[in-house]
Backbone as a ProteinNet text record, in pm:
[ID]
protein_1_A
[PRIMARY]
XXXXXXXXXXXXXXXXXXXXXXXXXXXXXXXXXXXXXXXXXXXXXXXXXXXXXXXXXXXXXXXXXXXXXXXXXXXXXXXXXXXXXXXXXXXXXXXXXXXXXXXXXXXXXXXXXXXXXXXXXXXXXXXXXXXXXXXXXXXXXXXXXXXXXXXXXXXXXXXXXXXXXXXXXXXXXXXXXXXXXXXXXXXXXXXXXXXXXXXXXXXXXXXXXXXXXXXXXXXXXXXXXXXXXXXXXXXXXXXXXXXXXXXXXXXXXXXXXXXXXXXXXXXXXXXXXXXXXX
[TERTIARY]
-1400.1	-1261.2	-1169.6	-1082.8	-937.5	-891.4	-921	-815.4	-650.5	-564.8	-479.2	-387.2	-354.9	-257.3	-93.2	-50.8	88.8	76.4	156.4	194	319.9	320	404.5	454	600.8	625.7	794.2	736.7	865.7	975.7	1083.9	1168.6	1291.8	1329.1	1433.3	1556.8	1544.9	1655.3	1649.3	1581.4	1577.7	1495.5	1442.7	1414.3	1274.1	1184	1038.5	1051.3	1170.4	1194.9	1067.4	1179.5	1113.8	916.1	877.9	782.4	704.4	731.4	709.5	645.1	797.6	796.3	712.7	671.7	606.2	452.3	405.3	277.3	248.4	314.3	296	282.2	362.5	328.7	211.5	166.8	49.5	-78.8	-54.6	-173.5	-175.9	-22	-69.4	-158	-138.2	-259.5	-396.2	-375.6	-518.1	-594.7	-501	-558.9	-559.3	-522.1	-443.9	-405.6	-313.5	-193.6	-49.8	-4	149.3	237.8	225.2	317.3	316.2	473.4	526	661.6	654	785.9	797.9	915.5	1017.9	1071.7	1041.7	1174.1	1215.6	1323.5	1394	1428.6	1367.2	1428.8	1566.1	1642.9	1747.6	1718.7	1681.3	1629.5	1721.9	1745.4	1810.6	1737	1743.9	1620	1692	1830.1	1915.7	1997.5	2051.3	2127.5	2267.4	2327.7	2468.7	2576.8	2692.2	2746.8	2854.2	2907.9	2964.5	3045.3	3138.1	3192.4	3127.7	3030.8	2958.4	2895.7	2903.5	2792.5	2835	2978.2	3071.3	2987.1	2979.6	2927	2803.2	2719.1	2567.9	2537.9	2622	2578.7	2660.1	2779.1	2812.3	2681.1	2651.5	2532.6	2403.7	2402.5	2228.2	2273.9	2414.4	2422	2384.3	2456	2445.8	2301.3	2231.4	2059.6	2001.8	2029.5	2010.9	1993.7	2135.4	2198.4	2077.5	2086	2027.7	1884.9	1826.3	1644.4	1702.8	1717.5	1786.3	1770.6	1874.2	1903	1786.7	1692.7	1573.4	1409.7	1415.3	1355	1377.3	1532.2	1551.4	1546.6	1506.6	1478.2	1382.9	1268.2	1118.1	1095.7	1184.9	1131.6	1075.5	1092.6	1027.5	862.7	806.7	708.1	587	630.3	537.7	521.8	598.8	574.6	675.6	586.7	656.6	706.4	833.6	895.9	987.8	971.6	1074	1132.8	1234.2	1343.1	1325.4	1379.7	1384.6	1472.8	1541.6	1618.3	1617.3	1538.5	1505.4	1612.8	1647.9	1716.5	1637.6	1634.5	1605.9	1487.5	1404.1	1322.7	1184.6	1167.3	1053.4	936.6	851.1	708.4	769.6	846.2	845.8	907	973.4	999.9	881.1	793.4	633.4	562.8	590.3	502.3	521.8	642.4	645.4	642.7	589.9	590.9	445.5	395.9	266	182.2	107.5	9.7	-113.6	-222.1	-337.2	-407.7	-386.4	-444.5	-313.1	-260.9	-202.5	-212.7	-150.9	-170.9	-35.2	21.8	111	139.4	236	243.4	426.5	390.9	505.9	503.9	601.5	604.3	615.8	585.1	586.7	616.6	670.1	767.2	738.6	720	704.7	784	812.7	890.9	826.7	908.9	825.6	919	1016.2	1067	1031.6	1030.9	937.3	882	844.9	762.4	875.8	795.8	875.7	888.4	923.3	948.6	786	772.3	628.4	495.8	498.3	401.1	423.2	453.1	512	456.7	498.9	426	277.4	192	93.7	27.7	46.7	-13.3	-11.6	101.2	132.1	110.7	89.3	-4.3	-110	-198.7	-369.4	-395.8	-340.2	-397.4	-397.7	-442	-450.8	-333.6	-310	-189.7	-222.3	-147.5	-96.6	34.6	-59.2	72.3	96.2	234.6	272.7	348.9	316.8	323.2	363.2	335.2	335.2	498.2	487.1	691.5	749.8	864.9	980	989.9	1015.9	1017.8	1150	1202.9	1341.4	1413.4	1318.2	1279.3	1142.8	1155.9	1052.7	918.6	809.8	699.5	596.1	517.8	343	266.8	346.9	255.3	239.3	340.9	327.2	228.5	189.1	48.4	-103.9	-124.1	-289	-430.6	-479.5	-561.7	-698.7	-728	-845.2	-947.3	-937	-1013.6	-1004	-1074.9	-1112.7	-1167.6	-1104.2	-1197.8	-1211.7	-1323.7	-1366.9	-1467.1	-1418.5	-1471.6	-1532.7	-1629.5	-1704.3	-1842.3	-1822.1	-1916.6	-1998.5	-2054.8	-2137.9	-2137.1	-1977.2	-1937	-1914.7	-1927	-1882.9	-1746.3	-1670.2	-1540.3	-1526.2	-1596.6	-1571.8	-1677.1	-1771.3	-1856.3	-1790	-1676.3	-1563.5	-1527.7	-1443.7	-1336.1	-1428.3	-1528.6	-1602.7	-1660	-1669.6	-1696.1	-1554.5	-1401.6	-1333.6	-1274.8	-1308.8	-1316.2	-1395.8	-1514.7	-1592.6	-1542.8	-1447.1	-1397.4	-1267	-1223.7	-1094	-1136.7	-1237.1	-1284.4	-1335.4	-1357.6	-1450.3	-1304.6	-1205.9	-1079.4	-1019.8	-1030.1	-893.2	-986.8	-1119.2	-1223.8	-1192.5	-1183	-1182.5	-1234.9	-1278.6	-1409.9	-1440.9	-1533.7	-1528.4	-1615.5	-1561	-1645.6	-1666.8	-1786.3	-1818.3	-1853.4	-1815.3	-1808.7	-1850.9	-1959.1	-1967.7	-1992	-1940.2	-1906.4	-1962.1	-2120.5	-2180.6	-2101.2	-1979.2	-1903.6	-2009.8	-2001.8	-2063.2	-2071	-1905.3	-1841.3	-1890.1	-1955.5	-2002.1	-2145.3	-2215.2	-2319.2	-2359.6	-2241.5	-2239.4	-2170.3	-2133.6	-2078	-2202.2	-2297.5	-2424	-2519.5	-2556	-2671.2	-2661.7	-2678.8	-2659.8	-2703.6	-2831.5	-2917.1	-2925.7	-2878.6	-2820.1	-2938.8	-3122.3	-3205.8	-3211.2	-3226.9	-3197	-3061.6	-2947.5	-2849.9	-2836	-2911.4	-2937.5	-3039.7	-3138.1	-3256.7	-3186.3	-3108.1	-3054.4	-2971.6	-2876.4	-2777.8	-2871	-2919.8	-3010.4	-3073.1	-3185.4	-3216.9	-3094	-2975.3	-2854.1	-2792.5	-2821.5	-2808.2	-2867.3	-3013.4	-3092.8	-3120.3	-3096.7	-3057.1	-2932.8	-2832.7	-2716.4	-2773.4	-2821.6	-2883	-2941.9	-3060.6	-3112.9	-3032	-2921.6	-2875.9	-2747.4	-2703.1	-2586.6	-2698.5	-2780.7	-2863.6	-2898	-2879.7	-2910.8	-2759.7	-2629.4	-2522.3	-2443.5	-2428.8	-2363.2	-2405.6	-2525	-2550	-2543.7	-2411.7	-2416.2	-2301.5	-2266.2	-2112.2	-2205	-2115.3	-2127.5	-2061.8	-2190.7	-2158.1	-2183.6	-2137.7	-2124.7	-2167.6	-2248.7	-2289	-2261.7	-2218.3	-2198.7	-2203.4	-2189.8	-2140.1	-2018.1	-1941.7	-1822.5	-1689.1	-1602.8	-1490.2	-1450.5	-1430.8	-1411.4	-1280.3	-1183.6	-1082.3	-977.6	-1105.1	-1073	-1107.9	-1261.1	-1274.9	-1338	-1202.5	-1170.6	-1021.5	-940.5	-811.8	-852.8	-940.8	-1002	-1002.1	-1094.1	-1122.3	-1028.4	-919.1	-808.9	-718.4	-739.6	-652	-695.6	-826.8	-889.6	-887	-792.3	-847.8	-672.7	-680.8	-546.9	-476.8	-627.9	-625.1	-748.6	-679.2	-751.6	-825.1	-922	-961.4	-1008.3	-958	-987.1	-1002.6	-1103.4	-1157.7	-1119.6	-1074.8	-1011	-1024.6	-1029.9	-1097.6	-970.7	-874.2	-786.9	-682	-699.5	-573	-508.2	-509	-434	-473.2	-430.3	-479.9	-497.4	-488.3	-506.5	-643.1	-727	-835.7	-914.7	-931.8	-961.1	-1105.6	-1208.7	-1321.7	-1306.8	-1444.7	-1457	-1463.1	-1378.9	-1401.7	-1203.5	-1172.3	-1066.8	-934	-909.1	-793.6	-801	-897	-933	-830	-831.2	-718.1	-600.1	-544.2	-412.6	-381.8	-474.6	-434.1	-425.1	-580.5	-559.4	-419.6	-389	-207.9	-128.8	-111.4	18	-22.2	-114.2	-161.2	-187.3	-220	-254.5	-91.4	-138.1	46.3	-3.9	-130.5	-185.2	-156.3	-180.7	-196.7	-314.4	-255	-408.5	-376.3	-504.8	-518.6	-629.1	-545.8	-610.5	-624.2	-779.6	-847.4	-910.4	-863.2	-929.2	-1048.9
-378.4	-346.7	-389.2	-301.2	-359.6	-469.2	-590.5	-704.6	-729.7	-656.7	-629.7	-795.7	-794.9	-932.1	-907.5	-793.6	-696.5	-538.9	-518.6	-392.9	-367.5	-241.2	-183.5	-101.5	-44.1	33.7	106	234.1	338.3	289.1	317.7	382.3	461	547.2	603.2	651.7	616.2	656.8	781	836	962.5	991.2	1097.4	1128.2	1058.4	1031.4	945.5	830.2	792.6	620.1	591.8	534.9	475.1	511.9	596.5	690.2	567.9	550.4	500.8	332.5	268.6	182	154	232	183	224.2	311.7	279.2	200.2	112.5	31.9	-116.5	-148.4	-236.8	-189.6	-107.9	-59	-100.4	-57.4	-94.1	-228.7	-278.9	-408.4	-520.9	-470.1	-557.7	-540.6	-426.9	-314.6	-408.9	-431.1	-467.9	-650.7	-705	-840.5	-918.3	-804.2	-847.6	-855.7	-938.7	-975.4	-1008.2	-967.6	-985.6	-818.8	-790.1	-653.8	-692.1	-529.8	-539.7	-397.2	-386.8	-229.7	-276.1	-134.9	-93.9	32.1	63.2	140.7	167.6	306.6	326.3	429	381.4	451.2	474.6	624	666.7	713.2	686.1	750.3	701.7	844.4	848.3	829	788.5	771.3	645.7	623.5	473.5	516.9	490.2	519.1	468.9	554.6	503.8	372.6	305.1	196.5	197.8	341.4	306.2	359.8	406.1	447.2	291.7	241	50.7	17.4	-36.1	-80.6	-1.3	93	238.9	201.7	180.4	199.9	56.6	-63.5	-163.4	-194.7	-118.6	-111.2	-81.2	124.8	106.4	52.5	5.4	-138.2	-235.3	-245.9	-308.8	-332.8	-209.6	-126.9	-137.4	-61.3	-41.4	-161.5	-262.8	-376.2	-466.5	-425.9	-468.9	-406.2	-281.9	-190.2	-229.7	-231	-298	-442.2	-562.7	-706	-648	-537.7	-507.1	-498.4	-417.4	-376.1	-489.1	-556.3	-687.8	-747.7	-823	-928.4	-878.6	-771.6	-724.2	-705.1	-745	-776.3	-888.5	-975.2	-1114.5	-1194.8	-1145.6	-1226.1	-1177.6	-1066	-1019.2	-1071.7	-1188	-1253.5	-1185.8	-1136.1	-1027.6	-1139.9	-1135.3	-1200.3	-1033.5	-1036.4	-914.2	-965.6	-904.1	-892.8	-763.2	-773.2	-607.3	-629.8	-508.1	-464.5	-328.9	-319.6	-182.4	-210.3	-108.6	-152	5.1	-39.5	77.2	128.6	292.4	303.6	434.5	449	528.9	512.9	639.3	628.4	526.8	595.7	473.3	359.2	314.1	202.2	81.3	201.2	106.9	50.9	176.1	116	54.8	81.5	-40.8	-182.4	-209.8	-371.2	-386.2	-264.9	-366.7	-332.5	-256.9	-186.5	-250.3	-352	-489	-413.1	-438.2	-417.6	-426.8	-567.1	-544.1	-574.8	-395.7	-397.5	-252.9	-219.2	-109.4	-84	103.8	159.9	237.1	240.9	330.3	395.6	528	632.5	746.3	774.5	958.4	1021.8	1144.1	1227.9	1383.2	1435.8	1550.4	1656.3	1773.7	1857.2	1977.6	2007.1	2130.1	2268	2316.1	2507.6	2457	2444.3	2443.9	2364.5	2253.2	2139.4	2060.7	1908.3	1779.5	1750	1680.8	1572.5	1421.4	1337.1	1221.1	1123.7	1159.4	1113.9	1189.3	1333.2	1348.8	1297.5	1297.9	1199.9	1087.7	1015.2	854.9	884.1	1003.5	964.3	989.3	1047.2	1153.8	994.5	870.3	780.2	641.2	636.2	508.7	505.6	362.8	367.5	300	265.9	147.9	268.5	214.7	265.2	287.1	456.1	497.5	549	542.9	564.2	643	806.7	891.8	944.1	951.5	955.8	1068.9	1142.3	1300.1	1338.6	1220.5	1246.8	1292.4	1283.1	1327.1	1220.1	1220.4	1188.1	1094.2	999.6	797.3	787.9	815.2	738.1	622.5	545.3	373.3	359.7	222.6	170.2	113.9	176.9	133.7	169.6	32.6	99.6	104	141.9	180.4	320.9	347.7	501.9	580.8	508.7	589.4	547.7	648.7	611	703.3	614.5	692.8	671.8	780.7	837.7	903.5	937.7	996.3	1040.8	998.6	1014.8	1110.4	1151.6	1223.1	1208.8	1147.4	1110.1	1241.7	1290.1	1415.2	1342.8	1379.6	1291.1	1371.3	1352.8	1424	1353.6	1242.3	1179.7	1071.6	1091.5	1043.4	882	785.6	645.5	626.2	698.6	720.9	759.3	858	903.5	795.4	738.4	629.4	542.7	473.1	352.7	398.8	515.1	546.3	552.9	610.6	627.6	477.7	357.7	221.9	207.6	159.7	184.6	232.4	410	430.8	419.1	333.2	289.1	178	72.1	-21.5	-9.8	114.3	121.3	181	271.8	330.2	192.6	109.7	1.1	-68.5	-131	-175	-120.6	9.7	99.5	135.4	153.7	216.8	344.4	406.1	536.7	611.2	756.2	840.9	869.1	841.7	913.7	1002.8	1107.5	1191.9	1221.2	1209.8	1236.2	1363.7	1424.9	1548	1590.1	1649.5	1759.9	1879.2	1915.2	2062.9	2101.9	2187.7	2232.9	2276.6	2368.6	2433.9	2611.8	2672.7	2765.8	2894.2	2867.6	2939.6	2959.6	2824.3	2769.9	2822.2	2818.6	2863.3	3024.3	3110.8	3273	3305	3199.3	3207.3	3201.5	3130.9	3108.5	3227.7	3260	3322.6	3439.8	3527.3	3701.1	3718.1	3731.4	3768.6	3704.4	3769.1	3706.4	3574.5	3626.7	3561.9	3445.9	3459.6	3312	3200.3	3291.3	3190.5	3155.3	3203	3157.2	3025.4	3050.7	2931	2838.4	2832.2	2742.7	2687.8	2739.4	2680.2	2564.9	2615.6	2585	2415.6	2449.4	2322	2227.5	2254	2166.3	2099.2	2194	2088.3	2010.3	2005.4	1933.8	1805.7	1843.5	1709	1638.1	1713.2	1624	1550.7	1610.6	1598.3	1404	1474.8	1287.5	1195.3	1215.8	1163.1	1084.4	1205.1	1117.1	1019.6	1093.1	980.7	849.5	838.8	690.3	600.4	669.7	621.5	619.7	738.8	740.2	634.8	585.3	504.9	561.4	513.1	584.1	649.9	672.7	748.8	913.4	1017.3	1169.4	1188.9	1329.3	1398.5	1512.8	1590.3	1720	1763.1	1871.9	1941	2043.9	2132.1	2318.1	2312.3	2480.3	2517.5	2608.4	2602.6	2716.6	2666.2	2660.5	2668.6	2543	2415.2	2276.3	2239.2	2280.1	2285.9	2326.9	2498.4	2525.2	2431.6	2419	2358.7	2231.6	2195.7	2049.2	2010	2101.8	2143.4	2232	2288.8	2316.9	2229.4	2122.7	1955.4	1934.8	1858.7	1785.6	1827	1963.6	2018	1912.2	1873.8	1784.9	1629.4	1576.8	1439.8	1368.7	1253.7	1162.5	1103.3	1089	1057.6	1064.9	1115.4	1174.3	1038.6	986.7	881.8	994.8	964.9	1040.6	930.5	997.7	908.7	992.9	931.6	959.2	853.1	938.7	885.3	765.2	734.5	637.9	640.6	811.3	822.9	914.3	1004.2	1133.7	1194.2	1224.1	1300.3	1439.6	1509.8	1601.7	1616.2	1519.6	1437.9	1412.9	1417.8	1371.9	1418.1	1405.4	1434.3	1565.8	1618.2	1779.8	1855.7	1917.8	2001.4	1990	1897.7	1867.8	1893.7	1998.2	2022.6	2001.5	1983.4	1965.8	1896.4	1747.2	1644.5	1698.7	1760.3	1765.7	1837.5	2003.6	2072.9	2015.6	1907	1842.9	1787.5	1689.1	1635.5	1746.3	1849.7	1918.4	2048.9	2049.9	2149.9	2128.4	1970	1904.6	1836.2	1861.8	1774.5	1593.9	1613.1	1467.3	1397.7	1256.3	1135.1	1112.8	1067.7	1067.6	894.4	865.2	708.9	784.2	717.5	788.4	678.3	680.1	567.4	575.6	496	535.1	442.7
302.2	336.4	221.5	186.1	90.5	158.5	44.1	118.1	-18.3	16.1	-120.7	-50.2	-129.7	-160.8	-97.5	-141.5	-59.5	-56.1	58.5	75.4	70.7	-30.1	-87.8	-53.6	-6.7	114.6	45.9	10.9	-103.7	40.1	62.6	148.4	38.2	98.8	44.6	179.7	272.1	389.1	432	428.3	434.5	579.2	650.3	739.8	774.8	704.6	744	740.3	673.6	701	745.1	918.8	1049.9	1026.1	985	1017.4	912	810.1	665.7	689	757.5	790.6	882.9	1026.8	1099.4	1059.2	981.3	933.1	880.6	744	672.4	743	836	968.1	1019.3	1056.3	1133.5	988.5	914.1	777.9	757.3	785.1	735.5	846.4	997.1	1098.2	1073.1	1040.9	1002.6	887.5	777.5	661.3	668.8	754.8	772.9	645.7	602.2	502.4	529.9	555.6	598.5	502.4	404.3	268.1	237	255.1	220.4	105.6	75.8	-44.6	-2.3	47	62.9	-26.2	-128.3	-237.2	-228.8	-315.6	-356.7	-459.8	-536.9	-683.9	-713.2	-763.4	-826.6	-928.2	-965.9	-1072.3	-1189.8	-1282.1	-1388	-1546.1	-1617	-1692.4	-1824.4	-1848.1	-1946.2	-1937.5	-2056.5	-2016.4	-2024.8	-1909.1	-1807.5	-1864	-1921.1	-1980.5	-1885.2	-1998.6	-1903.2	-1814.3	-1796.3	-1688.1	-1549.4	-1524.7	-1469.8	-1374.4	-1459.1	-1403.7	-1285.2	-1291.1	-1162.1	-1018.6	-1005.9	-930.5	-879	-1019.7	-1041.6	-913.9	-974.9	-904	-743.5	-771.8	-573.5	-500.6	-563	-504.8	-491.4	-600.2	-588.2	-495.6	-430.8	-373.1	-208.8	-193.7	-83.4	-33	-115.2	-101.6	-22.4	-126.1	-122.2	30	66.1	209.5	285.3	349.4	405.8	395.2	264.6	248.4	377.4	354.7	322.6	539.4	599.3	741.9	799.4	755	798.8	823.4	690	708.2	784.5	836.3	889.4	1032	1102	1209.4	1198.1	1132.9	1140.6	1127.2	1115.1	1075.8	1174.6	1273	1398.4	1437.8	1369.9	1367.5	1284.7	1224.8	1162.1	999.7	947.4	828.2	734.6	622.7	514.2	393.2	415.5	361	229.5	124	24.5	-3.3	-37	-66.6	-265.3	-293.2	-402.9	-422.5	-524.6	-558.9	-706.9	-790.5	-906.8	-952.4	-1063.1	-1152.2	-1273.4	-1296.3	-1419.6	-1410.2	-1486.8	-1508.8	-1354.2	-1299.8	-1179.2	-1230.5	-1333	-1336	-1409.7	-1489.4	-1553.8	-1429.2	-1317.7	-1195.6	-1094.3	-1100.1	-1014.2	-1080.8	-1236	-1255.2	-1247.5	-1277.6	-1204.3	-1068.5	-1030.6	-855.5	-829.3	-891.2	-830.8	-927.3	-837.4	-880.3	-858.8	-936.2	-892.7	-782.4	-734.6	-617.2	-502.8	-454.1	-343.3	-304.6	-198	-138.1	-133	-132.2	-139.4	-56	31.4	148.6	144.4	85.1	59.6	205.7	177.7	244.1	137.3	208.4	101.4	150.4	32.7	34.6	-39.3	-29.5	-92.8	-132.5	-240.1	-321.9	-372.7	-364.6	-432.4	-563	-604.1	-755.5	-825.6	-822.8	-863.7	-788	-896.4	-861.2	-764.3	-652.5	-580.8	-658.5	-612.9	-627.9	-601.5	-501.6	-408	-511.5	-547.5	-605.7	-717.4	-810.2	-931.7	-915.2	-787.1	-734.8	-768.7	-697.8	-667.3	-813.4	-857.2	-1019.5	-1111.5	-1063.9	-1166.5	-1128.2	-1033.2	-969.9	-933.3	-976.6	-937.1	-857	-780.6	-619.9	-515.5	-411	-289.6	-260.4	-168.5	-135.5	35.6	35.9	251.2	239.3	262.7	245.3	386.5	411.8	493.2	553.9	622.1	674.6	797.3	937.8	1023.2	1062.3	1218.7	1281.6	1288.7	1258.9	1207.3	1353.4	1314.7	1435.5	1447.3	1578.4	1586.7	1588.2	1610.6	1516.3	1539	1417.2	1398.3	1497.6	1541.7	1640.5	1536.6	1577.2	1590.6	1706	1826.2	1933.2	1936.7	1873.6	1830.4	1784.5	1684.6	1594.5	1664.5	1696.5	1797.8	1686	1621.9	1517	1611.5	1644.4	1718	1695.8	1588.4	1488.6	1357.4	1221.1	1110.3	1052	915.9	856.3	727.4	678.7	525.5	487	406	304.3	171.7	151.6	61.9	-79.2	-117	-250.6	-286.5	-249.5	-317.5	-440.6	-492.2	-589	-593.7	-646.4	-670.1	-582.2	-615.1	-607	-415.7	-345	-258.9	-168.3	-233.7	-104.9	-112.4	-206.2	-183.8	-55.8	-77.8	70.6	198.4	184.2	314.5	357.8	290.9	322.8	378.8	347.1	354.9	546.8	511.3	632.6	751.7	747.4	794.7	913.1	809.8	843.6	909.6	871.2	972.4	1113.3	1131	1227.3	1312.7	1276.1	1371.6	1424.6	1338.2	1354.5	1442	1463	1564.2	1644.8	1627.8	1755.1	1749.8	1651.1	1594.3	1556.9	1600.4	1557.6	1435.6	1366.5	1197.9	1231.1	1127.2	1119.6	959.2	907.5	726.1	708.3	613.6	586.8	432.8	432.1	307.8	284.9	181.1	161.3	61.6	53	-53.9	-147.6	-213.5	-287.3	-342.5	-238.5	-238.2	-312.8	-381.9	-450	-612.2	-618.7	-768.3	-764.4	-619.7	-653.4	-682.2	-598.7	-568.5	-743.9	-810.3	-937	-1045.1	-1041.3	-1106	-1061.4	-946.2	-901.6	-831.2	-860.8	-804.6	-716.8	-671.6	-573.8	-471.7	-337.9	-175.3	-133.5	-215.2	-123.3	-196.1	-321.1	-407.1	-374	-337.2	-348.3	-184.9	-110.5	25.8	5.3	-74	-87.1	-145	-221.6	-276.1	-237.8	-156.3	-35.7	59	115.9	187.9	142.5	5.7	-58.6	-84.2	-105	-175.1	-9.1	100.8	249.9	290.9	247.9	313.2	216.6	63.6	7.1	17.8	67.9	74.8	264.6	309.1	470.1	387.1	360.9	328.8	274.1	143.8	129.6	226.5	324.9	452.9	548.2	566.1	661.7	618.3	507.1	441.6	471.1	421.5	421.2	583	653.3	765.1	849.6	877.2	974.3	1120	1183.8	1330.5	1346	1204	1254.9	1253.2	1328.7	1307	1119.5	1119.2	971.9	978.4	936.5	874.8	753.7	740.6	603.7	583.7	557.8	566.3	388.6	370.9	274.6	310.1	178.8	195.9	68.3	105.5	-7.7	24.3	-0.2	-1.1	119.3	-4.1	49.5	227.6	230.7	321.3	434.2	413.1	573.9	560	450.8	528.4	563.1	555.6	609.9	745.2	810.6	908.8	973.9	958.1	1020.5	1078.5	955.9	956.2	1101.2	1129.7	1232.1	1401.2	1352.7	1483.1	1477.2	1379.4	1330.9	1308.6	1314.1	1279.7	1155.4	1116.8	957.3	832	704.2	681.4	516.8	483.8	405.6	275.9	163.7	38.7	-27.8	-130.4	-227.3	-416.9	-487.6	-641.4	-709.4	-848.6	-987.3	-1008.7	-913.8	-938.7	-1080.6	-1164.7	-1196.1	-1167.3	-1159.7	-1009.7	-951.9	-829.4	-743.4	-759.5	-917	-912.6	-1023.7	-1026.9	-1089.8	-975.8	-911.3	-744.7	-704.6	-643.1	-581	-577.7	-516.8	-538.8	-660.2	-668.4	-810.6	-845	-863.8	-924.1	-862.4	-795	-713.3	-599.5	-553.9	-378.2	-311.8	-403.6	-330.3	-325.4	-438.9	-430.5	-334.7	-301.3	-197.6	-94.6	-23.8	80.3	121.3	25.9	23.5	55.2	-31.2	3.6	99.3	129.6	263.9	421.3	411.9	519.5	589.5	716.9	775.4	823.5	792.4	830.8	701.9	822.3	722.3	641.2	538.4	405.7	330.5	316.8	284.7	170.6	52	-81.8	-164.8	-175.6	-199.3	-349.3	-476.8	-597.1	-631.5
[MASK]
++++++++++++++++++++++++++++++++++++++++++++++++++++++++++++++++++++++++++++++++++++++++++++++++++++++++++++++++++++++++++++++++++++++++++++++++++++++++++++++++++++++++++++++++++++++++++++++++++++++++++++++++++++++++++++++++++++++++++++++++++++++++++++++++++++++++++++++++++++++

């Protein structure tokens, strides 16, 4: 299991707040880490001219308050909380807060014209992330979130048996169904091999070795083997499951298990929660 030292928890006021907040409480019983840091970045990628400052720091102030409101109405919850409102450029701001060993729990947002803010996060930080997708909390609960079932998608990779240990341990924690999943990539093989009866035999041989290989690892959880297009059907799954455990090369998610894009689609295709594990 991740035992991180703090959890790290974006807020920006915006509509997942509450949503944000009460997972990151929920991760942190999960993980029994009680040292959090909600921040807030005010991003500006230039240096402001001076009369601009007065402004700059009302609002760091403001922020400030508001982080400072939200803590001290957890403080009776046993949570050791610090605030933060850092100014200045996005990563040179995560990187002083984003320690090696801690865990990161954002929402996240998605755009047709550009990067979000959140994907940016994830493409530029390497710890464990807890992205956050679900409906919108009219305050803060974790009786709210009932994770009932799992789904770890997995390749075989270094990278993807971390998360599936991982999700192993959260499934026993919440008493939560896992279900492990692999996906021959069938596409690669109908790409190599012409002939229907060969690339049937070969489908075939590439299940029954990934077959021995889950039976060694799953233990007593349920698994899945198929072939087909990665992506699709494991956004299929996801439609039956609470949360979803990914495993990445731990520098972006668009570097990620599978055949390189898998993760990212998962993230911005899936409305579930994803615990993205490098």
């Amino acid at each position: 299991m991740i035992q991180p030292e703090r959890i790290i928890v974006g807020i920006d006021f915006k509509k997942l707040t509450n949503s944000v907040i009460s997972h990151a409480l929920w991760l942190s019983n999960v993980l029994r880490c009680k040292n959090l840091t909600f921040f807030h970045i005010i991003e500006y990628n230039l240096t402001p001219p001076a009369y601009l400052l007065p402004y700059i720091s009302k609002e760091k102030q403001i922020l400030e308050n508001k982080l400072n409101s939200i803590a001290t109405d957890l403080k009776n919850q046993n949570f050791k909380i610090e605030t933060k409102v850092l100014f200045g450029r996005l990563m040179e701001g995560l990187t002083e807060i984003a320690k090696d060993n801690a865990v990161m729990v954002i929402g996240f947002k998605r755009y047709i014209t550009r990067p979000s803010t959140s994907e940016r996060i994830l493409k530029g930080v390497k710890i464990p992330i807890f992205i956050v997708q679900s409906d919108e909390y009219d305050q803060i609960s974790t009786e709210r979130i009932k994770i009932s079932k799992i789904l770890c998608p997995i390749d075989f990779s270094s990278y993807s048996l971390r998360a599936l240990e991982i999700a192993k341990d959260i499934s026993k924690i919440t008493n939560a169904k896992l279900l492990i999943l692999h996906v021959v990539p069938e596409q690669r093989v109908r790409n190599i091999i012409e002939e229907t009866e060969l690339i049937n035999k070969y489908l075939e041989d590439l299940r029954e070795e990934s077959k021995q290989k889950m039976e060694k690892i799953a233990e007593n959880f349920d698994f899945e083997i198929i072939s087909g297009i990665p992506i699709e059907e494991i956004l299929k799954r996801s439609k039956e499951v609470d949360l979803i455990i990914l495993g990445s090369k731990g520098r972006s998610y668009t570097e990620a298990i599978f055949m390189g894009s898998v993760a990212e689609a998962v993230i911005k295709n899936s409305n579930k929660n994803i615990f993205l594990i490098p």
